[in-house]
Phi, psi and omega in degrees: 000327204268323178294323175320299171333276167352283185320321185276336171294298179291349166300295179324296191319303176341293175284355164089010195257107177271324156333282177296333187266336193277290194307310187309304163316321179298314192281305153011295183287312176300333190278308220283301224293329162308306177289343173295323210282330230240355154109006203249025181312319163315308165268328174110156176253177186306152185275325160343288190276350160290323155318328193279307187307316172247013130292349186256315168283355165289298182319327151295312141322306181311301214276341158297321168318320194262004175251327177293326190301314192282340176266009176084013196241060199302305176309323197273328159302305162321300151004262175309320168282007151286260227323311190293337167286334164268011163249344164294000199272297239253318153268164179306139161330131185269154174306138161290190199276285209305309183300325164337254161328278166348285222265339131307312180279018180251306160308328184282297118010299178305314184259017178074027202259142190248344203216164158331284180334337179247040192283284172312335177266006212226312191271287179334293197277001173290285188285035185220352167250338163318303185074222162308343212269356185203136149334094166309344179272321179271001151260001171292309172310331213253347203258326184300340183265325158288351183227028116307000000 
């Protein structure tokens, strides 16, 4: 993945795409800045955890998107949703609601969980078989809606 990155950055340089070259750069920096913290420069990290590293930077995007929206600040709101459409490229699909909703009621059922209380142990095994392919926000809602 991170060469992949790499490739499409210098394509972007190329192509005059200041968008595309901007964003690339970024996750670049975010990916290179992970692997510093984490002690793995040398080797690098797992495409697993650049995965985690640009859902987390989709994910900022979005929610920068929605304070520029509420503030009226629509080009900028834009902006950010190009950026986030071009680190969506780089990630796994995501699940629909429906698969989604299966594959809860299959953790649910598996660890026996009956109450709220067992919330965190039902979105931890969602999201550890899910991985990137599903939203954390949206499987607390859907575990939350279900184990009421």
């Amino acid at each position: 993945m991170q060469e992949q990155i790499d490739k499409d950055l210098k394509q972007a340089m190329l192509a005059g795409n200041k968008a595309a070259a901007e964003t690339l750069r970024g996750l670049k920096s975010a990916i290179h800045n992970q692997a510093i913290s984490l002690g793995s420069q040398d080797t690098g990290l797992s495409d697993e955890q650049a995965q985690k590293i640009l859902a987390s930077e989709a994910k900022a995007r979005t929610e920068a998107a929605d304070i520029y929206n509420t503030a009226g600040e629509t080009e900028r709101a834009n902006r950010e949703l190009l950026e986030k459409k071009i680190i969506d490229s780089y990630l796994p699909a995501q699940m629909g609601e429906l698969e989604l909703k299966i594959l809860i009621d299959k953790q649910i059922s598996a660890l026996g969980a009956t109450s709220q209380a067992d919330m965190g142990k039902v979105i931890g095994a969602v999201k550890a078989e899910a991985g990137a392919a599903a939203d954390g926000a949206t499987i607390a809602g859907l575990v939350k809606e279900k184990l009421q």
